[in-house]
N, C-alpha and C positions, 0 to 999 in steps of 0.2 A: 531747444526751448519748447515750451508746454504747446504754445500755440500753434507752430507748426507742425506739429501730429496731428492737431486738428486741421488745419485752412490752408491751403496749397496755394490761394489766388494771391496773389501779392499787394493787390486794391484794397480786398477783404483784411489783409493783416493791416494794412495801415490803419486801417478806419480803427478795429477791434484796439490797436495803440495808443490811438488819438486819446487827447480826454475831452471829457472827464473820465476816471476809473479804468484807465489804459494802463496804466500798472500793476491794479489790484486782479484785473481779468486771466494773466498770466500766472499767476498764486493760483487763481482760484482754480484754472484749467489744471496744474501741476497737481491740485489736493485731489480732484476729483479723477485724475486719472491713477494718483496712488490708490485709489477706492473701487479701482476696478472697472469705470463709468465706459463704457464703447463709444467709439470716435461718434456715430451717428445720436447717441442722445447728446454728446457736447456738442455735439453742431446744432441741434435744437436748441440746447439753453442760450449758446451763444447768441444765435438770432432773437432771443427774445431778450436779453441783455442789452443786445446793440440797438435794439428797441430802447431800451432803460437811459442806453448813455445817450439817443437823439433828443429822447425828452428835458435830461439835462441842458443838453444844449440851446434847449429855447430861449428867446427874448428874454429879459431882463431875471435869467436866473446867474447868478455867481458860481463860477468854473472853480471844484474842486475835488478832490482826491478823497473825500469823504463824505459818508451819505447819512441823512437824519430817517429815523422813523417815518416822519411826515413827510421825506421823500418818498420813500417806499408805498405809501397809503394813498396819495395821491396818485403814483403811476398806475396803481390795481385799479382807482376809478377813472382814469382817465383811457385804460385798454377797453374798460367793460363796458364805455359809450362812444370811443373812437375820438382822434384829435387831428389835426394837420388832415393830410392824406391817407391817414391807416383808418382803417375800420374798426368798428370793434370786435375783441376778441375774447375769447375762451377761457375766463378764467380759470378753469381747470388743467389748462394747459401749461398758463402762468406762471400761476402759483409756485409747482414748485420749481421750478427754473429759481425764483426770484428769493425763496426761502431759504434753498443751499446758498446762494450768494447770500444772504444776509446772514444766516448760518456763518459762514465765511468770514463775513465781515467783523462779525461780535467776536469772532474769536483772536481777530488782528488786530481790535480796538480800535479798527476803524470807522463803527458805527454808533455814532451818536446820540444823546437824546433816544435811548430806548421806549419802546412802546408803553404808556403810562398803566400800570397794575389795573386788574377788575377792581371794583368797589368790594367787593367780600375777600377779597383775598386775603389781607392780614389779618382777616377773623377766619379764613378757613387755613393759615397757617399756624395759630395757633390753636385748632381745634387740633391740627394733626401734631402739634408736640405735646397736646394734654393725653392724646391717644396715646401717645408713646411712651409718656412720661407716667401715667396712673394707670391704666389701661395694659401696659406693655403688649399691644396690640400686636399680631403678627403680619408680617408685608401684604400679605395679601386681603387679608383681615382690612388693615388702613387703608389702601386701597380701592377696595370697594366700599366703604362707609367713605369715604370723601369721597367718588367720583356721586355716590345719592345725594350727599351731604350739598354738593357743589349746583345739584339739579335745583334744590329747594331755595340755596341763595339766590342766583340765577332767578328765579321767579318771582324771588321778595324785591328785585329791584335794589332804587335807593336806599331800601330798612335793612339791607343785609351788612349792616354792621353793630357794633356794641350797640353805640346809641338809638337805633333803631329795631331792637330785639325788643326793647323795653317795652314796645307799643305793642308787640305781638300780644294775641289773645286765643284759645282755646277754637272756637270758629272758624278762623284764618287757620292754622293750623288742620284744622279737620276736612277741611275747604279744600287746600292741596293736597292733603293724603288721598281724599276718596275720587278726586278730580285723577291722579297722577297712576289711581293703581288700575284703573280700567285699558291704559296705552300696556300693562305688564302682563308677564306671568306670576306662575305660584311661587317661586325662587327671586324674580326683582321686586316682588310684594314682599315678601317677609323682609331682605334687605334693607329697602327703605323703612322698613317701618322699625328692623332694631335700629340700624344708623341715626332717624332721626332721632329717638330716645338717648340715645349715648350723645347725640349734640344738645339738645335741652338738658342733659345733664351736666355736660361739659359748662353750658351758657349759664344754670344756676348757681354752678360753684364758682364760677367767675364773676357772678352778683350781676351779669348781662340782664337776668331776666329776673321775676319778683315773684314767680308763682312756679312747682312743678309742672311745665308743658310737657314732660313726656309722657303723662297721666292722659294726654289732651289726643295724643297719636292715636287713633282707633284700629282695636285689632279684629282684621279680615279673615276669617276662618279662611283656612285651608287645608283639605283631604289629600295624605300622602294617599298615592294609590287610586288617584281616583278617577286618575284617566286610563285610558287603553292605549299601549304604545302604538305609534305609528310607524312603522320600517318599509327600508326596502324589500320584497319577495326575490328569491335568487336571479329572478328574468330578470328582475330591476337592475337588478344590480349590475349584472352583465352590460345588457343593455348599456347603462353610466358607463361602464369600463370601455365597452367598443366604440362611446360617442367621442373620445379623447384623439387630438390628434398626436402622436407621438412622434410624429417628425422634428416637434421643436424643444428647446430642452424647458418650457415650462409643460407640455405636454408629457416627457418623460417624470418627471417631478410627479405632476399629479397623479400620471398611471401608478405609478409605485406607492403613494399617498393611498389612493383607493383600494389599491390592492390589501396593501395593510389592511386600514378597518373594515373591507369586507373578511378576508381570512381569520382573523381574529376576535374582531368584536370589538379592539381595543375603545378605549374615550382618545378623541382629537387632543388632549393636554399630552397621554403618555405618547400620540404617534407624534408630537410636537416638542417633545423633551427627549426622543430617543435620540439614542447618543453612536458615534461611529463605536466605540468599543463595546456598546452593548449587542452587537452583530458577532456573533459565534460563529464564521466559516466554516472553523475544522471540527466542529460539531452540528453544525446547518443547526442554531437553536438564534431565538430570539429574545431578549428580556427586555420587559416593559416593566420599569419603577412602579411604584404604586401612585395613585393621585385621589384625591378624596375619601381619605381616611381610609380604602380599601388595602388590598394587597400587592405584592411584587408576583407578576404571572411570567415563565419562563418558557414559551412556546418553542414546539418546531418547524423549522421554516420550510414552506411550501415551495416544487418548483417555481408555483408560479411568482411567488414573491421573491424569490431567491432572484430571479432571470429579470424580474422587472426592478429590484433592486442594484442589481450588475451594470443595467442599462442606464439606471437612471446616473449612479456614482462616475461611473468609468467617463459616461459621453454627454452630459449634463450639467453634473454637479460643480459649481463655480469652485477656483482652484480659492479657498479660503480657512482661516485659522481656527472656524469655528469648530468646538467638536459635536454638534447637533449635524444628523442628517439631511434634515429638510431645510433648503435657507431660498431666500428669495430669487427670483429667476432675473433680476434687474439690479444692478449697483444704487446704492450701497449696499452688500451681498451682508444678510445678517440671520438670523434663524428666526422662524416664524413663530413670531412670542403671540400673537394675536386668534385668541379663539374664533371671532369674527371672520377674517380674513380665511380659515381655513373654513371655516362653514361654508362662505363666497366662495370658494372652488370649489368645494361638492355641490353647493347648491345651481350654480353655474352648468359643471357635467349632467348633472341630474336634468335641468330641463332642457339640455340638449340634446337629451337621448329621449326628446318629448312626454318624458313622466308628470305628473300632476298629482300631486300629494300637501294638502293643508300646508305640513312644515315639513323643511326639508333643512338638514344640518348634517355636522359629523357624524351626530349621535342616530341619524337613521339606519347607516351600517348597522351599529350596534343593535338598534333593536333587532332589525334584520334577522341578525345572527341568532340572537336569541330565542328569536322565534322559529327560527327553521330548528335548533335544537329540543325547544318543545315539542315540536310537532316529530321531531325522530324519534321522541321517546324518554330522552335524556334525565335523569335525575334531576331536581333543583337545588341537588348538594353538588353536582357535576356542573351543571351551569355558572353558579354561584364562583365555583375555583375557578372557571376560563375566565368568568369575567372579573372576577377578581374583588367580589365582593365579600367583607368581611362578615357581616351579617345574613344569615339566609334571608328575615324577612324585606331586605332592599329586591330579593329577587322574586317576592310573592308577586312584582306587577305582573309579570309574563304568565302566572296560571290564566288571567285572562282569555288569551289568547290559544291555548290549552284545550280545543275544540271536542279533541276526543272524550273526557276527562267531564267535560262540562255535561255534554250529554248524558253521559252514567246519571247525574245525580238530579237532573232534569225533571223534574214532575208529570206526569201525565197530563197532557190536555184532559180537564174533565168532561165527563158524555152526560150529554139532557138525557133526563130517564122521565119515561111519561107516567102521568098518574095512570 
């Protein structure tokens, strides 16, 4: 049985038994041990579980073998202010213990009365079939026009529906674009601002709204090129490599991760999409697909990536069916789809190797890279193939930094000459 891989005390198996949900607990310990889960995080959920089924058992609640939403809702507020004799508690902790169990539960049709829809959603699920259906938007494309599209609902409140579009006016609309694009950059600016256009267009063919509002969206100048990269200098980098502890296997993970986009340059999507078969042993070569309209680059592999690769697969890498490289260091073991989450481990290494840099992400590697290439000397038609750019002019930002190069054409300070 599930549960005695987990609980040895025979007190502790009763209780865990007992009901309420003393049956469904036994499913649920079996799913999550097929999922790879180690004995000591189930002994965590279960303690917060058995937390779940005392609160069942309170005064005047009815004993059974199924749970409502508004169970569920009620025990997260009744952890985060404390009841009985329990304190309050950490809902971060909670959480997800109680989410795979409900998780759990929707899938056995044992949980009822599911959580009632946001107020926009049936407007924001048929913005994403007009997307699909006139638009033939592609995934990622939809994607990211509904997660903008979902921010500006979200803000309209109550009006974020058909009947409430209609009230929109030109001002409210202008209102949240110039309010929303000051928390962005120059990439979540321009986003929002075609996604809102494609929903005001979507809303006047669906006769939602009575006027062109996309006309209403104000567009925010922005200069490709207008920043100066910010990277790591090779000591940085280093530096980040030697603050990792490698003793655990999220520590080999990472080192191997770093390793990558330092030796390469690559973007955090390609070290995020490489694939075990994309690793050439018997040639020591690497390929990384292309990602943003660029190219497929076909490197060759460094000891040092070679050795930190070995380490990380052999004595690490969770035994699973995926075929991506990098996958999570905690069950449910799955590949790290989330550009966020890999920036958080570099940016994480990074200041623990006490660095101090504006913005720190994947893509500081890269710049990194590129710029120690300028400063070697390197071509911009050379640079351009490492990094896999199919256009030169994507690689004009790095003349910036191009120090030698700059001076040449430098003007003279001009000298006061006396009458």
């Amino acid at each position: 049985m599930a549960l005695e891989q987990i609980v040895e005390c025979p007190v502790a198996l009763a209780k865990l038994r007992s009901a309420p949900l003393g049956t469904l607990l036994e499913g649920f310990c079996k799913r999550l041990l097929e999922c790879g889960f180690q004995r000591e995080s189930l002994r965590r959920h279960l303690s917060i579980l058995s937390r779940l089924k005392e609160y069942l058992r309170r005064p005047k609640r009815r004993m059974r073998q199924t749970l409502t939403a508004e169970d569920i809702k009620r025990f997260l507020e009744a952890c985060a202010v404390g009841w009985g004799n329990h304190g309050p508690w950490d809902l971060r902790r909670v959480r997800p213990a109680v989410n795979r169990f409900v998780e759990y539960l929707r899938q056995e049709g044992r949980l009822v009365a599911p959580v009632a829809r946001a107020i926009y959603q049936p407007l924001l699920e048929e913005y994403r079939e007009w997307m699909q259906s006139y638009r033939h938007a592609a995934p990622l494309t939809l994607r990211a026009s509904t997660d903008a599209v979902t921010v500006f609902l979200k803000w309209l409140g109550p009006d974020a529906t058909p009947r409430g579009l209609a009230s929109l006016d030109c001002e409210r609309v202008e209102q949240f674009v110039l309010t929303k694009a000051r928390e962005q950059g120059r990439s979540a600016r321009q986003c929002l601002q075609s996604s809102l256009r494609t929903f005001f267009r979507f809303a006047l063919h669906q006769g939602y709204v009575r006027q062109p509002l996309d006309r209403a969206v104000p567009t925010l100048r922005t200069y490709k090129l207008a920043g100066v990269p910010c990277g790591l200098t090779e000591e940085q980098a280093q530096a980040a490599l030697r603050s990792i502890d490698r003793n655990t296997r999220a520590g080999r993970r990472d080192y191997a991760l770093l390793q990558l986009l330092h030796a390469y340059g690559v973007r955090g999507a390609q070290v995020r999409a490489l694939r075990l078969e994309d690793i050439d042993w018997g040639q020591d070569q690497i390929f990384f697909k292309a990602c943003k309209h660029g190219k497929d680059v076909r490197v060759p592999m460094t000891r040092e990536v070679g050795l930190s690769l070995l380490d990380y697969l052999q004595n690490a890498r969770p035994a699973c069916s995926c075929p991506q490289v990098f996958l999570t260091s905690r069950a449910p073991y799955r590949p790290l789809l989330s550009a966020r989450r890999l920036s958080a481990i570099v940016r994480g290494h990074v200041q623990a190797a006490g660095i101090d840099l504006p913005r720190v992400g994947a893509h500081s590697f890269r710049h990194g890279f590129a710029t120690r290439m300028v400063q070697q000397g390197h071509s911009l038609k050379a640079i351009a193939d490492v990094l896999g750019h199919r256009l030169l002019s994507t690689t004009f930002l790095y003349t910036k930094v191009d120090l030698q190069a700059l001076k040449q054409v430098a003007l003279e300070w001009p000298q006061e000459v006396s009458p």
